[in-house]
N, C-alpha and C positions, 0 to 999 in steps of 0.2 A: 574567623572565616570572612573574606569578601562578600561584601552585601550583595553584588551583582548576581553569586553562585547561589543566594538562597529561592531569589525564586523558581532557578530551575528544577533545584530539588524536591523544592515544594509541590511543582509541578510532576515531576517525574513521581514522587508519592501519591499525588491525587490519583495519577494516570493508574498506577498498579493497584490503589484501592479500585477505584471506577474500573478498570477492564472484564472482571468478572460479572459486575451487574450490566457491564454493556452488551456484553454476549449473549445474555439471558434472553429467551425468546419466550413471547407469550402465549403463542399462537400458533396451530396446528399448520403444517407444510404439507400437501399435497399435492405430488406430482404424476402423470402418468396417462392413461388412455381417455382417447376424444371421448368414446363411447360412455364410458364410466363418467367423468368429468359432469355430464349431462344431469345425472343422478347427483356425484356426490357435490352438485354445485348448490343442489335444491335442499340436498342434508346438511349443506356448512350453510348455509342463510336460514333456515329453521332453528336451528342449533346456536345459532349467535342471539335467534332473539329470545332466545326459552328458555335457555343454559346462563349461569353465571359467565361465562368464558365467552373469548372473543371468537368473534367468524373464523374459521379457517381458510387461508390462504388454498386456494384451489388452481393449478397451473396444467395445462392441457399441452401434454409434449408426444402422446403416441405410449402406448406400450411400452415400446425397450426401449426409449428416449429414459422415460419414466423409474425403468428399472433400474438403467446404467446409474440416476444421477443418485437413487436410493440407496444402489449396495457399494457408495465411493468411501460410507465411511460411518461413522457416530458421533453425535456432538451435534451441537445447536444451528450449524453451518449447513446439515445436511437434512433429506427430508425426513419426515415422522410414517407419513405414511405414502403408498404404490396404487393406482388404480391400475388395473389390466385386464382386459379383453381375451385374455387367454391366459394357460397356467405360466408359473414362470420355469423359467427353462434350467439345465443344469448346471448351466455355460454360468449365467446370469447369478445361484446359486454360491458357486465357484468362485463370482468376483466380488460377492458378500463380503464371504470367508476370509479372502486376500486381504478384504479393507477391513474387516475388523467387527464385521456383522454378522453374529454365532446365530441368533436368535430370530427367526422371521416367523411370527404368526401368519396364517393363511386364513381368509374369509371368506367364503363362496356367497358372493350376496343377492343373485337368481341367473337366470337368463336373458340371452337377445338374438334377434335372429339376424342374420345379414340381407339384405336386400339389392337386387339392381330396379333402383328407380328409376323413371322415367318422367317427363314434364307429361301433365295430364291432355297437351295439345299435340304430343305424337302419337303415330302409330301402335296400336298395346301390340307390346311382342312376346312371347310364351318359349320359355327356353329350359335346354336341356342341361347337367353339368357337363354332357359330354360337347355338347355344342360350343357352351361357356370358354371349357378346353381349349377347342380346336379356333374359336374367334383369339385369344389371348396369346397362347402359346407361341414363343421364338419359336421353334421347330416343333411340328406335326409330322406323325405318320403318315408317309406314303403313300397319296390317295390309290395308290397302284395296287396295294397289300404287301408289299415286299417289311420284311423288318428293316427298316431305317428311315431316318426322318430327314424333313426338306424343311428349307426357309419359309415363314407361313406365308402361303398363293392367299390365303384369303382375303379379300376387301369388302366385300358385303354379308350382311347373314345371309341372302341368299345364296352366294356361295356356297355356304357350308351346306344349307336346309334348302330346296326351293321351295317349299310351303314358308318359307321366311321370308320380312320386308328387303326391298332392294334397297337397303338405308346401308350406309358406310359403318361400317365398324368404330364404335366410339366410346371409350368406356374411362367414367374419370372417377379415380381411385386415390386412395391413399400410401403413403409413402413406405418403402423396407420397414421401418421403426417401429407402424401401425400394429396393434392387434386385432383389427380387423383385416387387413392384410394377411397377418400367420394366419388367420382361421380363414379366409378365403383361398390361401394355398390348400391347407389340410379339405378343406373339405367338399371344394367344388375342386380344382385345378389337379388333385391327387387322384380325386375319383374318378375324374371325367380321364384324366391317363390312363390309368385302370383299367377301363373299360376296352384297350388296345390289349389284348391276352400278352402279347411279347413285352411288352412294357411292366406289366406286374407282374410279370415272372422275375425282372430284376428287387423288387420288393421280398420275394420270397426266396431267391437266391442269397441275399444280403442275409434274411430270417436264419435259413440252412447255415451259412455259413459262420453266422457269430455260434451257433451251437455248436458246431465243430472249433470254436473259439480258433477262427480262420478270422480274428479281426481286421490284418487288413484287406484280406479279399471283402468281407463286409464291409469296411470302409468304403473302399473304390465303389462297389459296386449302387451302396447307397446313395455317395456322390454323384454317379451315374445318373440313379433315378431321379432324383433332386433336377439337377443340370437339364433333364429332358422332360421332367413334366412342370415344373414350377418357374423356370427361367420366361420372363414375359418380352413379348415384343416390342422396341424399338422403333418401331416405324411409325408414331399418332397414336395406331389403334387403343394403345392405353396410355394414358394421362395421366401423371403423376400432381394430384391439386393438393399436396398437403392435408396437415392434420384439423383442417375446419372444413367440417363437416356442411356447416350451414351455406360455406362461398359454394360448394360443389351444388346443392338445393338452388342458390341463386342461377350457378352459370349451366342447369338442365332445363331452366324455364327461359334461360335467352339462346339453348340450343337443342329445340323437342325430340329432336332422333338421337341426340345421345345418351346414354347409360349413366346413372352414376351407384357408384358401391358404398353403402350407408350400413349402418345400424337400422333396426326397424323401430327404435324411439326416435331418429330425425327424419322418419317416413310415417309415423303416427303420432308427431306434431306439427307435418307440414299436408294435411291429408288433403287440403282442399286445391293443393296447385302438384304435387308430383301421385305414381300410384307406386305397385313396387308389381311388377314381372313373374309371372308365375315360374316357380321352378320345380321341373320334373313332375308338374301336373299340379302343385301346390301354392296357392296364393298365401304371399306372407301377411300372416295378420295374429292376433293377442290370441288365439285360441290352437289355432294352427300349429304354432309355436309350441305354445303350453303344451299339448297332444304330443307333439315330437313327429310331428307330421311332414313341418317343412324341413326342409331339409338340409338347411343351413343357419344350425343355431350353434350359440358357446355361450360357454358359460363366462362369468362374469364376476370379478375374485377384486378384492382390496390386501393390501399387504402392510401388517404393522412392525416396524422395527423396535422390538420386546424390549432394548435399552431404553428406549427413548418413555415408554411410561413408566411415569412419576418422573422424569427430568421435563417432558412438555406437559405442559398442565392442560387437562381436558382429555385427552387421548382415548380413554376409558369411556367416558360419558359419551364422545364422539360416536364411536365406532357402536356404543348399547343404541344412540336413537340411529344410526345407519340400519340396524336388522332386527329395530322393535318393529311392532306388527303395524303402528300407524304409518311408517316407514315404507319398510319391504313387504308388509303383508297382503293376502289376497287384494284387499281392498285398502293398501294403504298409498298414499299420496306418489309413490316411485311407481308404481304399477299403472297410475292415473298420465304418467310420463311416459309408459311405454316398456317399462321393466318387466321382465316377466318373472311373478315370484317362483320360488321352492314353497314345498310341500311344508305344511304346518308342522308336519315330525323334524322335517331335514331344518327348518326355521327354532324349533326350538330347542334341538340339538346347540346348534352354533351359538344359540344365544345363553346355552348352561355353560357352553365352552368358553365363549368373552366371559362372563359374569366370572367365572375361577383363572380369566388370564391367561388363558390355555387357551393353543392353535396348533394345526397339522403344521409345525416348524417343518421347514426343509433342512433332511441332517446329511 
């Protein structure tokens, strides 16, 4: 054999010993919602220093950013664990399955409520969801009452309300991706349509119709409601600031009449320079909340990819100090952040569930 050819082969053998221990990841990936992120950023720096195992890599991509990059696949390349700010969807589900992800544990690890903050040097303004609506919405109903919608005329909340300030429409939010997003569609933007009788009757046409299993008349029809209560305006009135929560906190203190759409953990960690806007008579705050009082809470889920323990090391121990009680409990350190716990039953349900490996898989 030519001497020249030995060290390539020499090399080429080191390379395919060595490719498997290069692969080898030490270290827990987590990707997914701003909102969560906050919490499981304070669980993977607890956990690095208490635990044998290293910090977990914590990456704050939004919701379905979050989702997409977790159900692309299995293997050391892709994430371990999902934070999200709402359940995951079927769609999301569906593209597991495709890439090769049978198995998804689900966590329900408390609540949080959504807030529109305000810099504590504007005007306090007190709002309705139906108002929330009618400020957001590409198309609004008819101030006329006729059933059909118009381009939205509004530019001030006095528009909509005159017992409301003569401030500009101004509201900075986070992006499609967000789970705080879907849950600001579902739960103020759906309701406040709602509240137009001809509008929910296409919710409940759609209902009728899949039981007469008229799927695509329910299709259309849900499309329909979608396209006219959730589609957002275009024109400023709302602001797309991405998934950092903390720059939108900065740019409501260098703009006091605008709005911004948070979690109510980066509204009761910044308490002393923004407030959060009462909605439908209720101020968002840690008890409010817990009650089921304000009106605009969701729950708050981590998602573990079942192959991946015992291939990443930690995983297990992770996710026990994420919903032990010094954790998630009444009184434990996430709750001090803003989290709002589950009920000691529903807490130690989930935590007999981790302990045997077992989660509400989506099948």
């Amino acid at each position: 054999m030519r001497p020249s050819v030995i060290p390539l082969i020499s090399f080429c053998l080191w390379a395919a010993i060595s490719a498997p221990v290069a692969a080898m990841r030490d270290y827990i990936d987590v990707v997914g919602s701003s909102t969560v992120y906050a919490f499981s950023t304070v669980v993977a720096e607890r956990f690095g220093k208490i635990s044998e195992f290293r910090t977990p890599k914590i990456e704050s991509t939004g919701s379905g950013g979050g989702l997409k990059l977790f159900c692309q696949g299995v293997g050391m390349k892709f994430p371990d664990v999902a934070n999200s700010s709402r359940r995951i969807k079927a769609s999301e589900v569906e593209l597991c399955r495709r890439n090769g992800v049978q198995d998804i544990i689900e966590i329900l690890i408390g609540f949080d409520g959504i807030v529109l903050a305000q810099s504590k040097l504007g005007s306090e303004i007190r709002l309705t969801r139906r108002e929330l609506f009618l400020a957001l919405a590409k198309n609004v109903p008819n101030p006329d009452g006729s059933e059909n919608t118009i381009d939205n005329p509004y530019h001030t909340w006095r528009d909509i309300n005159s017992t409301l300030p003569n401030i500009k429409i101004e509201v900075l939010g986070p992006p499609p991706t967000s789970g705080t997003r879907d849950a600001f569609s579902d739960l103020v933007l759906d309701y406040g349509c709602h509240t137009f009788t001809w509008l929910a009757e296409l919710t409940e046409q759609s209902r009728e119709a899949r039981e007469k299993h008229n799927f695509q008349l329910a299709g259309e029809l849900k499309r329909k409601q979608r396209r006219l209560c959730r589609m957002l305006r275009e024109d400023g009135a709302y602001i797309d600031s991405g998934e950092n929560d903390n720059l939108v906190v900065q740019k409501l203190n260098a703009n006091p009449d605008a709005l911004g759409l948070l979690g109510f953990s980066f509204l009761d960690q910044n308490s002393d320079r923004i407030r959060g806007a009462r909605i439908d008579g209720f101020e968002p705050t840690f008890s409010s909340i817990a009650s089921g009082n304000y009106p605009i809470s969701r729950p708050l889920y981590i998602y573990i990819k079942k192959a991946h323990i015992g291939m990443i090391p930690g995983i297990e121990a992770f996710i026990s100090e994420f919903i032990s009680e010094r954790a998630a409990g009444e009184n434990g350190y996430l709750s001090r952040k803003g989290m709002i716990p589950l009920s000691r039953a529903e807490r130690e349900d989930i935590a007999q569930r981790v302990k045997m490996l077992r989660g509400k898989a989506q099948k």
